[in-house]
C-alpha positions in Angstrom: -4.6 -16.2 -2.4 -6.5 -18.4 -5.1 -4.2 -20.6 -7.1 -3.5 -18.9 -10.1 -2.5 -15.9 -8.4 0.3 -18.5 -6.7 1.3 -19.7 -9.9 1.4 -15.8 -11.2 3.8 -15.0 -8.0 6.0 -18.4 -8.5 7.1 -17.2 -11.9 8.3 -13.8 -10.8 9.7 -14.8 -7.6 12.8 -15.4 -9.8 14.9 -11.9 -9.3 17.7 -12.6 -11.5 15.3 -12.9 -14.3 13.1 -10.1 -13.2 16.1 -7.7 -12.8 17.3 -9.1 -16.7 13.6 -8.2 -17.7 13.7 -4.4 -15.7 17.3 -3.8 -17.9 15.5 -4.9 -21.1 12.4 -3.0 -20.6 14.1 0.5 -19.6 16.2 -0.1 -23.1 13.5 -0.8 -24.8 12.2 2.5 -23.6 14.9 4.3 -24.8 16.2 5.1 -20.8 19.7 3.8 -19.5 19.5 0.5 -16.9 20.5 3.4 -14.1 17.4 5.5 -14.9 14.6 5.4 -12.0 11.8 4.4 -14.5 8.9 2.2 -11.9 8.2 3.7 -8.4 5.1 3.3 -6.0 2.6 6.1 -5.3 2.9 6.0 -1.5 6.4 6.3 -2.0 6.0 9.0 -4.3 4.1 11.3 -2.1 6.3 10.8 0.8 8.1 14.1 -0.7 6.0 15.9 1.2 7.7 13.9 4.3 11.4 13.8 2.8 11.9 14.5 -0.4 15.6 12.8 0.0 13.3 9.6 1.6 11.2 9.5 -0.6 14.2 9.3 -3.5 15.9 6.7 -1.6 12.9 4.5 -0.8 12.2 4.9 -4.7 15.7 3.8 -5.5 15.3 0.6 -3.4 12.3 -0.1 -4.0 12.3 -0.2 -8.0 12.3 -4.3 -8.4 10.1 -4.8 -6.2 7.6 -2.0 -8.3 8.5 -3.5 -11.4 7.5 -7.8 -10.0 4.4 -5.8 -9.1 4.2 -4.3 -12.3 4.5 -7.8 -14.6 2.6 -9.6 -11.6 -0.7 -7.6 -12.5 -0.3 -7.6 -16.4 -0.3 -11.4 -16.1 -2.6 -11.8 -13.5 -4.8 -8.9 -15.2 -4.5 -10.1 -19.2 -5.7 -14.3 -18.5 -8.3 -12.9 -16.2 -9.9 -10.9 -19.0 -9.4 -13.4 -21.7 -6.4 -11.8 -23.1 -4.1 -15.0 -22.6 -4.9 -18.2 -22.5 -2.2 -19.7 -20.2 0.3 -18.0 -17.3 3.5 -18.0 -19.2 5.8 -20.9 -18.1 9.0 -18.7 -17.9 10.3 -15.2 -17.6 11.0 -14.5 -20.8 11.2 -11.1 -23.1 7.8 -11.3 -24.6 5.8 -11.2 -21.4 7.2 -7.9 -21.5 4.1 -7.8 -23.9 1.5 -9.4 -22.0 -0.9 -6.3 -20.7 -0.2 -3.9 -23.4 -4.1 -4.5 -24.4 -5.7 -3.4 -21.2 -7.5 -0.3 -20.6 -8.4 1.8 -17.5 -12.3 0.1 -18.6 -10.6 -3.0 -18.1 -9.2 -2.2 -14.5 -12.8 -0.6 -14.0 -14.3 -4.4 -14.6 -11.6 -6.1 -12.2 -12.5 -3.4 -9.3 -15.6 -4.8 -9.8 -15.0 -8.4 -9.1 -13.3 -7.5 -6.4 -16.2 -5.0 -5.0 -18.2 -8.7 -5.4 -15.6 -10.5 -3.3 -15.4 -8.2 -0.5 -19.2 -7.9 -0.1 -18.7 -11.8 0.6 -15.7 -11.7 3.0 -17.9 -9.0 4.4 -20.4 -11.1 5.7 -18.4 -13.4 7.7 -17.5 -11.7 11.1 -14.0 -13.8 11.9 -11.1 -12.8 9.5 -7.0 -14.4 9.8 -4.1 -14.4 8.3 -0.6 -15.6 8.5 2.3 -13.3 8.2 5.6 -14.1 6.5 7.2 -13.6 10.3 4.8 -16.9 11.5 2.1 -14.5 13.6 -1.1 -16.3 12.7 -3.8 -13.3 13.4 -7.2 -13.1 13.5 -10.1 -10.2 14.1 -12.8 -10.9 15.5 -16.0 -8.6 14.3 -13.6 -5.9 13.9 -13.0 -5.5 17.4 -10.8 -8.2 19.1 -7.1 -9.4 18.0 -5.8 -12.8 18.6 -2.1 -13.0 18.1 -0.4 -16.5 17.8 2.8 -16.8 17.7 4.4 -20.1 19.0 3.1 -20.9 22.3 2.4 -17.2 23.0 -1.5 -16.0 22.6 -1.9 -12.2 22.9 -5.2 -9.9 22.5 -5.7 -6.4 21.4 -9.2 -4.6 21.9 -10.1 -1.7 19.2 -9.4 1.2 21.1 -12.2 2.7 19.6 -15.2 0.5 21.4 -16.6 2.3 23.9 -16.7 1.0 27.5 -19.1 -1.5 28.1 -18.9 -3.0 24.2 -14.9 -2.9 25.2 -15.6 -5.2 28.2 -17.8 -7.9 26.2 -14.3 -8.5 24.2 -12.5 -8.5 27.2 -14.2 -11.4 28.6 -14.0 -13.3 24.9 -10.3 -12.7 25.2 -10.1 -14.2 28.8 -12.3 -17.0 27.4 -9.7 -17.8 24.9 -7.0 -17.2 27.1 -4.8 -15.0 25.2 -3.1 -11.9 27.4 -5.0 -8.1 26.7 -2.2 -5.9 25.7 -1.7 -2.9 24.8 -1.0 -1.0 21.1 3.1 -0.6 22.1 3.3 -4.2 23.2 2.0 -5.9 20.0 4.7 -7.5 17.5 5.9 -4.3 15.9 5.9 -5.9 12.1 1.6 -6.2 12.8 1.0 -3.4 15.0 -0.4 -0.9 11.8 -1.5 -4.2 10.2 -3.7 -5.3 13.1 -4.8 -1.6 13.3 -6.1 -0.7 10.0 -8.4 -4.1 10.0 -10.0 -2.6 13.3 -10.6 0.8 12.4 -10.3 1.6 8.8 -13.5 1.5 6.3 -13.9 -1.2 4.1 -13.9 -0.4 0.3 -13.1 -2.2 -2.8 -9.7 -1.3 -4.2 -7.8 -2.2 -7.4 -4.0 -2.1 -8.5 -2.6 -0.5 -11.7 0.2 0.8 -13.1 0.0 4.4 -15.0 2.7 6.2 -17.2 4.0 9.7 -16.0 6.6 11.4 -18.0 9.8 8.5 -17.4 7.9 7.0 -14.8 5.5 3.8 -15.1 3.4 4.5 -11.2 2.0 1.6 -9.5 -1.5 2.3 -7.2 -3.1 0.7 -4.8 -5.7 3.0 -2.8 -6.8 1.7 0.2 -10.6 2.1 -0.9 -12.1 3.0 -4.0 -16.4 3.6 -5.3 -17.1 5.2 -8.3 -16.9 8.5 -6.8 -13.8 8.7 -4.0 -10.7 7.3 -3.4 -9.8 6.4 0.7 -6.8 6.4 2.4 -5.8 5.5 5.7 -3.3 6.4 8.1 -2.1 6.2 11.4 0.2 8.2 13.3 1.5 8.5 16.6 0.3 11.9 18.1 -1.0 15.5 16.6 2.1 17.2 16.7 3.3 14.8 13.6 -0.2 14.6 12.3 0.7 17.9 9.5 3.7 16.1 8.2 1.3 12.9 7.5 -1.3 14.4 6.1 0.6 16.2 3.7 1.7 13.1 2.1 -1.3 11.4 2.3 -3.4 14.0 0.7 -0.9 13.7 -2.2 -1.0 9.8 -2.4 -4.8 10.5 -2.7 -4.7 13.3 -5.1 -2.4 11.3 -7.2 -4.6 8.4 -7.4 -7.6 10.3 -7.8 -5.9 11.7 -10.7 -5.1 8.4 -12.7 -8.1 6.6 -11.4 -10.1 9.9 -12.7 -12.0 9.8 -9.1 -13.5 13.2 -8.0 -14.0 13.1 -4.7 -11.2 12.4 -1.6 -11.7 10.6 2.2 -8.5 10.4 4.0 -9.0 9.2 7.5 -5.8 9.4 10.1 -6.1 8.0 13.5 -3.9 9.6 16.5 -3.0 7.1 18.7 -2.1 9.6 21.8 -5.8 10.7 21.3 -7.8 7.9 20.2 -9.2 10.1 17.5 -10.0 9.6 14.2 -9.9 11.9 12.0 -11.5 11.9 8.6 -10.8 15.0 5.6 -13.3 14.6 2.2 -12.4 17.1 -0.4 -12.4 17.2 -3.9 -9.4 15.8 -5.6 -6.5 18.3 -6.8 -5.0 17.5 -10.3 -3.1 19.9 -9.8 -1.4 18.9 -6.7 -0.9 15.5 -8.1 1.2 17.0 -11.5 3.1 18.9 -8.9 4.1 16.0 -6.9 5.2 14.1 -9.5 7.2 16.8 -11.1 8.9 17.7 -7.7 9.8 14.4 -7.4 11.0 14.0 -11.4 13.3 17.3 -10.5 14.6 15.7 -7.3 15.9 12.9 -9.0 17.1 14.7 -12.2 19.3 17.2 -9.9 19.8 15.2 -7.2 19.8 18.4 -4.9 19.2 16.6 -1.5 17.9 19.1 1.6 17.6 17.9 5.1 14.9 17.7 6.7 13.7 18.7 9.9 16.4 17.1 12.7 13.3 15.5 14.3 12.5 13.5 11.7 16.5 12.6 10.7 16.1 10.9 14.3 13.2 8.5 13.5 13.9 7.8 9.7 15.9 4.6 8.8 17.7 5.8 6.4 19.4 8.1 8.5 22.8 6.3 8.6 22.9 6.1 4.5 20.9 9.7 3.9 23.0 12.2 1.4 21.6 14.9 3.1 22.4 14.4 6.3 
């Protein structure tokens, strides 16, 4: 994270103001401070899960769509000249700031960023720290080192085949952090640590786009001129339909405000070590129909339960309407 991008997140880190500034902007919009007004695409699509989740998640989620929201507009409008200065405090008026910028704008910004990842590209070693205190980093997309107080673990790509697989073995051992396996990695990182192995590296941009009520925020996992990519991971194939029902929506609904053609969604089944990769054209239609099953479902407010199996495994359950 570069420095103005720190100095973008220290002024909205202030919720008290950014919850003042949501009640402003959804009166200024003619909508009541209860309304749902700024959701997440991901979140979005997950009707196809639960539509009662994907509601709730919504619901709890809106302040943190709407920081997200001001966050870019900022970050977006001095970026392409359209301020001269980050605004000192969270006031009303930066309610304006990103009123100016146009889908050709975003377009230019996705392709700074296609520039910056063809850098980070070229070096082979990538880390991180996460806000729990892991320190983690991937070595040539294949091997995991895991810090985390005196504890050192590695992770192999599942994916490698055998004799690549034992090459990182021995780096590991070299480095003397302990090979586990998928279900013995820190569960906060586990998803984290697998996408930088397997999935494919694209550019990727974030906007937010108006729908009926709704302002949608978007952040495909990839996106070229021509498709957008998502990425998912799930346990096994018997919950593989119920994932990739939602993720063909999250793509379809990017596609449609991006105005991409084309589709690759790539799911990897742990039980199998199998990825799986879909590309089809992107369906407008779909999208609309998302995001009017999901304007409906909060408008009525007619929650239906799900199937039991997925009750089990949802944390919500214990707050859930429907259950």
């Amino acid at each position: 994270m570069d420095i103005l991008e720190q100095k973008v997140k220290a002024l909205v880190s202030d919720k008290d103001a950014i919850y003042r500034l949501l009640t402003f902007e959804k009166n200024r919009r003619g909508l009541s401070s209860k309304e749902l007004v700024f959701v997440g695409t991901a979140i979005v699509a997950m009707y196809h899960w639960c539509p009662t989740k994907s509601y709730m998640l919504s619901r709890l989620n809106e302040l943190k769509y709407f920081t997200i929201y001001l966050q870019d507009r900022i970050l977006y409008s001095y970026s392409l000249g359209y301020i001269n200065e980050i605004p000192s405090k969270l006031k009303e008026k930066v309610l304006d700031i990103g009123n100016n910028i146009t889908l050709k704008d975003v377009e230019k910004i996705l392709k700074e960023k296609s520039v910056e990842l063809e850098e980070q590209l070229k070096d082979n070693i990538t880390s991180w720290t996460g806000e729990e205190g892991y320190k983690v980093t991937i070595i040539e997309r294949s091997l995991a080192i895991i810090h985390y107080g005196n504890i050192k673990l590695a992770y192999i790509n599942p994916t490698l085949k055998y004799g690549i697989r034992k090459k990182f073995e021995l780096k590991a051992k070299e480095l003397n952090a302990l090979i586990v396996d998928f279900d013995s990695l820190p569960p906060k990182i586990r998803g984290i640590v697998l996408e930088a192995m397997i999935k494919e590296k694209y550019p990727t941009v974030r906007w937010n786009f108006e729908w009926n009520k709704y302002v949608v925020v978007a952040e495909p996992d990839g996106l070229t001129e021509d498709i957008v990519y998502e990425f998912k991971t799930t346990k096994n194939m018997r919950t593989y339909g119920e994932i990739f029902k939602a993720a063909e929506a999250q793509a379809d609904i990017y596609g449609y405000f991006f105005r991409r053609k084309r589709k690759k969604i790539q799911t990897y089944i742990l039980s199998e070590n199998k990825l799986l990769t879909i590309n089809k054209n992107i369906n407008k239609g779909h999208a609309e129909e998302t995001l009017a099953s999901f304007l409906k479902i909060d408008k009525c407010r007619e929650f239906l339960k799900p199937e039991k199996w997925k009750c089990k495994i949802c944390e919500l359950r214990n707050k859930c309407p429907a259950v």
